[in-house]
MILUM-360874 format. One record per atom (N, C-alpha, C): x, y, z; residue number from 1; atom name. Coordinates in nm, 2 decimals. Each point is the difference from the previous one (the first is absolute). Example, Ala and Ser with C-alpha at 12.3 -4.5 7.8 and 13.67 -1.06 7.14 Angstrom:
      u      v      w  nr atom
   1.32  -0.57   0.78   1    N
  -0.09   0.12   0.00   1   CA
   0.09   0.12   0.00   1    C
  -0.04   0.11  -0.07   2    N
   0.09   0.11   0.00   2   CA
  -0.08   0.11   0.08   2    C
This chain:
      u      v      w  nr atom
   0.08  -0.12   0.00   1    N
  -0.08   0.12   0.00   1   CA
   0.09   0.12   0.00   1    C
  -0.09   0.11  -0.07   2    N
   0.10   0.11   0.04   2   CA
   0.06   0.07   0.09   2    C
  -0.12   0.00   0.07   3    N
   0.01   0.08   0.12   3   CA
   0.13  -0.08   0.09   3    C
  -0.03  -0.14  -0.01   4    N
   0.09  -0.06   0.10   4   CA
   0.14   0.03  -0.07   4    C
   0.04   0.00  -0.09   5    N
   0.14   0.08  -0.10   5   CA
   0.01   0.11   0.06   5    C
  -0.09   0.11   0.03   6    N
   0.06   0.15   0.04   6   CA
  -0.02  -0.04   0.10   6    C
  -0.04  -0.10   0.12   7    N
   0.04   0.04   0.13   7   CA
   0.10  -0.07   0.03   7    C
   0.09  -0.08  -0.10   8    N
   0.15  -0.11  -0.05   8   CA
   0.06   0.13   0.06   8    C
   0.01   0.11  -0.17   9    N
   0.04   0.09  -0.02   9   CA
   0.02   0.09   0.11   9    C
  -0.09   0.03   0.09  10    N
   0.04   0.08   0.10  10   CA
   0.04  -0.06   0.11  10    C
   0.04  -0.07   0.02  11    N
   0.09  -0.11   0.10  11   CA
   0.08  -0.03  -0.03  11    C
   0.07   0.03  -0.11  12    N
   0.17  -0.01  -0.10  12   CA
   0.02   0.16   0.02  12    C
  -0.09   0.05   0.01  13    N
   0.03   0.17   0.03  13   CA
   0.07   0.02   0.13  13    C
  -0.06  -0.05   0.07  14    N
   0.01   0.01   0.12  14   CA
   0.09  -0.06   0.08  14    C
   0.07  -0.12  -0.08  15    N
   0.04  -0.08   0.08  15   CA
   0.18   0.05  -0.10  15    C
   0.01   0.08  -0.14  16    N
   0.08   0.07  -0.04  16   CA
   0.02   0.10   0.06  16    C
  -0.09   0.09   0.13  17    N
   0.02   0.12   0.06  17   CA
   0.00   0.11  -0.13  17    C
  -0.09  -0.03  -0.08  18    N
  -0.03   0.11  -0.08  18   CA
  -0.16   0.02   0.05  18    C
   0.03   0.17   0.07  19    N
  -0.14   0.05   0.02  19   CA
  -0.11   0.04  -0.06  19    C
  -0.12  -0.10   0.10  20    N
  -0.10   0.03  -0.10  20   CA
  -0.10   0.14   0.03  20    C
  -0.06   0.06  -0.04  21    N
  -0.08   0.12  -0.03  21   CA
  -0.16   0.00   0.02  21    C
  -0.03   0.10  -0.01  22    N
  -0.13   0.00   0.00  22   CA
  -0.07  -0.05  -0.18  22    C
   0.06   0.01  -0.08  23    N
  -0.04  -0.09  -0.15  23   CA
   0.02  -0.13   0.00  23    C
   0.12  -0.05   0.04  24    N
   0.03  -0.14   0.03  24   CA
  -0.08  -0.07   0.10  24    C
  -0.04   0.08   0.12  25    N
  -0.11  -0.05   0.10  25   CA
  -0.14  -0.01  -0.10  25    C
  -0.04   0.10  -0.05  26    N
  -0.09   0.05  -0.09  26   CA
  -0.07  -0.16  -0.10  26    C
   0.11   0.01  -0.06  27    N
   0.00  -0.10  -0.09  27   CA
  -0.05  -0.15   0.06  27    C
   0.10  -0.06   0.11  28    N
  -0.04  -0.13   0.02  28   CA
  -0.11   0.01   0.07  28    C
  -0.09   0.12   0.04  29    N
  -0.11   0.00   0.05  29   CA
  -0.11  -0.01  -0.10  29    C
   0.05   0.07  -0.10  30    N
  -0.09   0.02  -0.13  30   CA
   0.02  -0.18  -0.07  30    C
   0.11  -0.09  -0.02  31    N
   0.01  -0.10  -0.05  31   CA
  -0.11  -0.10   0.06  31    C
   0.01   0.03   0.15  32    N
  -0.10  -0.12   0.08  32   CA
  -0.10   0.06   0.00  32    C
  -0.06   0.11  -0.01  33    N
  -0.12   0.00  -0.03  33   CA
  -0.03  -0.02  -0.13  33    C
   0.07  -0.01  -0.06  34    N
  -0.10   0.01  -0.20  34   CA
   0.00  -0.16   0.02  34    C
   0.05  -0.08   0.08  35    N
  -0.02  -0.13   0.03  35   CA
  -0.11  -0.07   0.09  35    C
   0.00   0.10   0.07  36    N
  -0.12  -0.07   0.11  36   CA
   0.05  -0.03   0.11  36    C
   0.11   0.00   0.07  37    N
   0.11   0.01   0.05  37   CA
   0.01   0.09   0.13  37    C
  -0.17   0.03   0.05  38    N
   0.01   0.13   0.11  38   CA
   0.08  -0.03   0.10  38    C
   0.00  -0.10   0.07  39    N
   0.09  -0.05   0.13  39   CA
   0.19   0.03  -0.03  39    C
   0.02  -0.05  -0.12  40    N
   0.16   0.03  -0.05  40   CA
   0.01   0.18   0.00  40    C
  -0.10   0.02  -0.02  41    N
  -0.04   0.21  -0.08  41   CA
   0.01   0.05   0.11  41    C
  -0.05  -0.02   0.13  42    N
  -0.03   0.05   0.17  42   CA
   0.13  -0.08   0.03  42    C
   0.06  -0.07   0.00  43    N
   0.16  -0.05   0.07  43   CA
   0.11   0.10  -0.08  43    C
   0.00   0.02  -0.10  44    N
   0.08   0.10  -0.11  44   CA
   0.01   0.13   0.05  44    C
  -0.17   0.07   0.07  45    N
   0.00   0.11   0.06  45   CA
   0.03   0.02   0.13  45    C
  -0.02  -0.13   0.07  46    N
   0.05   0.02   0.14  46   CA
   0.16   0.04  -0.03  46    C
   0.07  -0.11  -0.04  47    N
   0.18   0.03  -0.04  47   CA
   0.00   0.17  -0.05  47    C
  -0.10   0.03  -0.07  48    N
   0.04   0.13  -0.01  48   CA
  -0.03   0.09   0.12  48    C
  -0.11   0.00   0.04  49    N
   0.03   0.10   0.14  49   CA
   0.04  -0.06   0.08  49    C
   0.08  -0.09   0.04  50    N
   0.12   0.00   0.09  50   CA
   0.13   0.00  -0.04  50    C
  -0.02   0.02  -0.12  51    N
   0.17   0.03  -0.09  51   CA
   0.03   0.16   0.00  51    C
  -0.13   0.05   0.06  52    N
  -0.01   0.15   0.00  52   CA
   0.00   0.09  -0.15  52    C
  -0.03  -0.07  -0.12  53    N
  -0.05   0.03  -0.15  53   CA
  -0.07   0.06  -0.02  53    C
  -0.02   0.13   0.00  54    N
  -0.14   0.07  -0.04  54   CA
  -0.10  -0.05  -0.11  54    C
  -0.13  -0.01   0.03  55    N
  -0.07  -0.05  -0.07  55   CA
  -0.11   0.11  -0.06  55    C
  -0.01  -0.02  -0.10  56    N
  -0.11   0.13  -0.09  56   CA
  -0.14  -0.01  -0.09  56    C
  -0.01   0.02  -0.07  57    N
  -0.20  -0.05  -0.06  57   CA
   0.03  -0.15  -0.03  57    C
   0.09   0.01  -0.08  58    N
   0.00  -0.16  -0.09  58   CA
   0.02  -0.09   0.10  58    C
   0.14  -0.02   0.05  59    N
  -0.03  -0.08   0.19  59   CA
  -0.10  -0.04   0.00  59    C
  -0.06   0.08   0.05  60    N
  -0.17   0.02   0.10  60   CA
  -0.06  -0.07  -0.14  60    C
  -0.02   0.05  -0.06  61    N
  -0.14  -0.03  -0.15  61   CA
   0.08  -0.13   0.01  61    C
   0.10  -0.11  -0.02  62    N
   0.03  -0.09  -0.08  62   CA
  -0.03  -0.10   0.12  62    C
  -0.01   0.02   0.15  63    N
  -0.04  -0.09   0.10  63   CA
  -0.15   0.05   0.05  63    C
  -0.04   0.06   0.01  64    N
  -0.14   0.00   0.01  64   CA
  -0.10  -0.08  -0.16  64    C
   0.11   0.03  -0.09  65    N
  -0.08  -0.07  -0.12  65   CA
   0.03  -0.20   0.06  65    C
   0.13   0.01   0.03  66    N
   0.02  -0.14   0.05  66   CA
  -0.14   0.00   0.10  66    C
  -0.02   0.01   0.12  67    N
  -0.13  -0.01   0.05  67   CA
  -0.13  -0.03  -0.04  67    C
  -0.03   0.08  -0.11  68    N
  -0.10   0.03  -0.07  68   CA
  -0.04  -0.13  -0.06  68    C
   0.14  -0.05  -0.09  69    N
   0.00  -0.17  -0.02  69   CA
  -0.04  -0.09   0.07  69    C
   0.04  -0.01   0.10  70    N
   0.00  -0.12   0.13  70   CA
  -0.08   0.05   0.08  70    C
  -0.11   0.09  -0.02  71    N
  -0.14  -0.01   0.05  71   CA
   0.06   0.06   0.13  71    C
   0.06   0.06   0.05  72    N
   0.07   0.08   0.14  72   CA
  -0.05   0.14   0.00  72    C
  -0.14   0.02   0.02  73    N
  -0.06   0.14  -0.04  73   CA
   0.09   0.08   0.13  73    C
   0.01  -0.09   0.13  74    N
   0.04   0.09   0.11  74   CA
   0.13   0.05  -0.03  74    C
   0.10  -0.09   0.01  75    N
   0.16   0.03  -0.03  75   CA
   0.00   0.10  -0.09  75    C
  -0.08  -0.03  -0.07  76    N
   0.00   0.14  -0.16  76   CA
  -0.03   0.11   0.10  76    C
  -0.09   0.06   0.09  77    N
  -0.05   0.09   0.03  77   CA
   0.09   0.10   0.14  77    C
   0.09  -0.17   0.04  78    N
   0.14   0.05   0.09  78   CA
   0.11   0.07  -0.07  78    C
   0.01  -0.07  -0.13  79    N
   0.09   0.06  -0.10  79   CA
  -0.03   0.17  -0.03  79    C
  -0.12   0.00  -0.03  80    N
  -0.07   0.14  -0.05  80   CA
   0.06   0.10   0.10  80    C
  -0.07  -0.06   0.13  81    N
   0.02   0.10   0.14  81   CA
   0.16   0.06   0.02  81    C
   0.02  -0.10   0.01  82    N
   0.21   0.04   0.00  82   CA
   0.07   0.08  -0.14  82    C
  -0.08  -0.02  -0.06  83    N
   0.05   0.12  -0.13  83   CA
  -0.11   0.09   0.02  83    C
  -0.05   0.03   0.09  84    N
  -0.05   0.16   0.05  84   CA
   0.09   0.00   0.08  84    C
  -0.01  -0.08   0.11  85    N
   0.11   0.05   0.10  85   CA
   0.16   0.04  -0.04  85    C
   0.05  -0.08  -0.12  86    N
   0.13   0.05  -0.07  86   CA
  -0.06   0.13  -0.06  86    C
  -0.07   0.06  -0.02  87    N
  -0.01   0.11  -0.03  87   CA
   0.01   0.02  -0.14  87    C
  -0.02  -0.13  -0.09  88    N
   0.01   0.00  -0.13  88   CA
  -0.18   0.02  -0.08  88    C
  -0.02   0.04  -0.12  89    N
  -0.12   0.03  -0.02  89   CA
  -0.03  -0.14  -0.09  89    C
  -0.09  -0.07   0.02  90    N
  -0.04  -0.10  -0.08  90   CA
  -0.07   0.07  -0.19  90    C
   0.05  -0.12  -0.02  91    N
  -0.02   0.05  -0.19  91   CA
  -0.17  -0.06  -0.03  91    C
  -0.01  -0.04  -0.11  92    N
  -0.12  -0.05  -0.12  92   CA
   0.00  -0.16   0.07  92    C
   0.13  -0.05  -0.05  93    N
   0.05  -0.11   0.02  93   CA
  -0.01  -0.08   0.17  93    C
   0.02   0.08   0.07  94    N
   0.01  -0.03   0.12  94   CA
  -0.17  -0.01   0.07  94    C
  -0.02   0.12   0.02  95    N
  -0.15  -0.01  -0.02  95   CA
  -0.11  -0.09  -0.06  95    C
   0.04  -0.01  -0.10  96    N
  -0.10  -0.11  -0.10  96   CA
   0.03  -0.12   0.10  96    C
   0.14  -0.04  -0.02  97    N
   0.01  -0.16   0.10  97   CA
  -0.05  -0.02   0.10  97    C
   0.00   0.12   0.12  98    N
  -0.04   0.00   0.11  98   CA
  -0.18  -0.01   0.03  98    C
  -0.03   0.06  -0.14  99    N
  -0.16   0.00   0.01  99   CA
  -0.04  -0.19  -0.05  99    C
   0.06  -0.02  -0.10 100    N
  -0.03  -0.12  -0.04 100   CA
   0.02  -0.09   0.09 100    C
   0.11   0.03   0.07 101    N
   0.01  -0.15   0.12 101   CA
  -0.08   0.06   0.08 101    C
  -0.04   0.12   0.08 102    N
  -0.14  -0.02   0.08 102   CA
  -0.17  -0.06  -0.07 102    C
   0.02   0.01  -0.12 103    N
  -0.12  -0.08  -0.11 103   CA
   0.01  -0.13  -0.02 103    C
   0.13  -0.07  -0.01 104    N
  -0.02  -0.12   0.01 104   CA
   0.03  -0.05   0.13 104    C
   0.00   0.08   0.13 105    N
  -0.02  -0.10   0.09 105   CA
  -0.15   0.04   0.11 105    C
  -0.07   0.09  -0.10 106    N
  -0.13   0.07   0.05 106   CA
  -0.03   0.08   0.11 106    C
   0.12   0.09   0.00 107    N
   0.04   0.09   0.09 107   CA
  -0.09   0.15  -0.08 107    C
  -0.11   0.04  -0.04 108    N
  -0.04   0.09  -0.06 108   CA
   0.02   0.11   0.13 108    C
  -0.02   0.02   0.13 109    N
   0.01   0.14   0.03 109   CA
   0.14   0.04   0.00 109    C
   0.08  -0.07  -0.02 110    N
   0.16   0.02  -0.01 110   CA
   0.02   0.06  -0.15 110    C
  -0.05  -0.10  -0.08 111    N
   0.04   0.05  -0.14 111   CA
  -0.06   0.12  -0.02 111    C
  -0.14   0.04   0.09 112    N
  -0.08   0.16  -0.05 112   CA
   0.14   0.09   0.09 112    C
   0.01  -0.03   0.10 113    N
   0.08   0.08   0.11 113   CA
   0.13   0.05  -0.13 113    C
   0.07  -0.09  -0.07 114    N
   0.15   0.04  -0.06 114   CA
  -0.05   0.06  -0.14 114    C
  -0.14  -0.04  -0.03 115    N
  -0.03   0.12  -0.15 115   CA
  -0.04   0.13   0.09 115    C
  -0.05   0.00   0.08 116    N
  -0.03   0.16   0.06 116   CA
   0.11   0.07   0.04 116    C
   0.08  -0.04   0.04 117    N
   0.19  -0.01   0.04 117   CA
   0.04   0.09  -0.11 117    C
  -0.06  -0.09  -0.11 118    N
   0.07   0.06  -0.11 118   CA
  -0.04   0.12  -0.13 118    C
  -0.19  -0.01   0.07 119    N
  -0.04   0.12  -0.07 119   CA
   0.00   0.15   0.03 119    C
């Protein structure tokens, strides 16, 4: 699979002591989610905030979309919260995921709560 190739890849990074980034964190977040992959997508981000990596829309949008996948409306909605609290502004992308995983796990006064958030 692929995803499991970029998370190869980023453990030859790592294990080379070539530092990884907020795109390189980015990425294997974004790989295991386009896979389905949310549990690998939420272990990728934890290593990132304790690696001290700043994390920014895509971050956030590419593991809340992991969520969104694996039916985790809540985790998606802890994700959401901590990127207010980072003080970052959520995008199109971020938002859309966050509403969708409150819709498919039938969280409707949450998903009304983050479109009024956002109107």
């Amino acid at each position: 699979c692929k995803w499991e190739q970029a998370l190869q890849l980023f453990s030859v990074m790592a294990e080379s002591e070539v530092e990884s980034n907020t795109i390189t964190f980015s990425a294997a977040i974004s790989a295991c989610e386009k896979h389905g992959a949310w549990q690998k997508a939420l272990q990728v981000f934890k290593v990132m905030v304790q690696s001290n990596v700043k994390q920014d829309a895509t971050t956030f949008s590419a593991a809340i979309s992991a969520c969104e996948k694996g039916h985790e409306w809540e985790k998606a909605l802890q994700l959401f919260s901590a990127m207010g609290r980072s003080r970052l502004e959520p995008n199109t992308i971020t938002v859309g995921a966050a509403i969708s995983s409150c819709e498919k796990g039938g969280a409707w006064m949450q998903a009304v709560h983050i479109f009024r958030g956002m109107v």
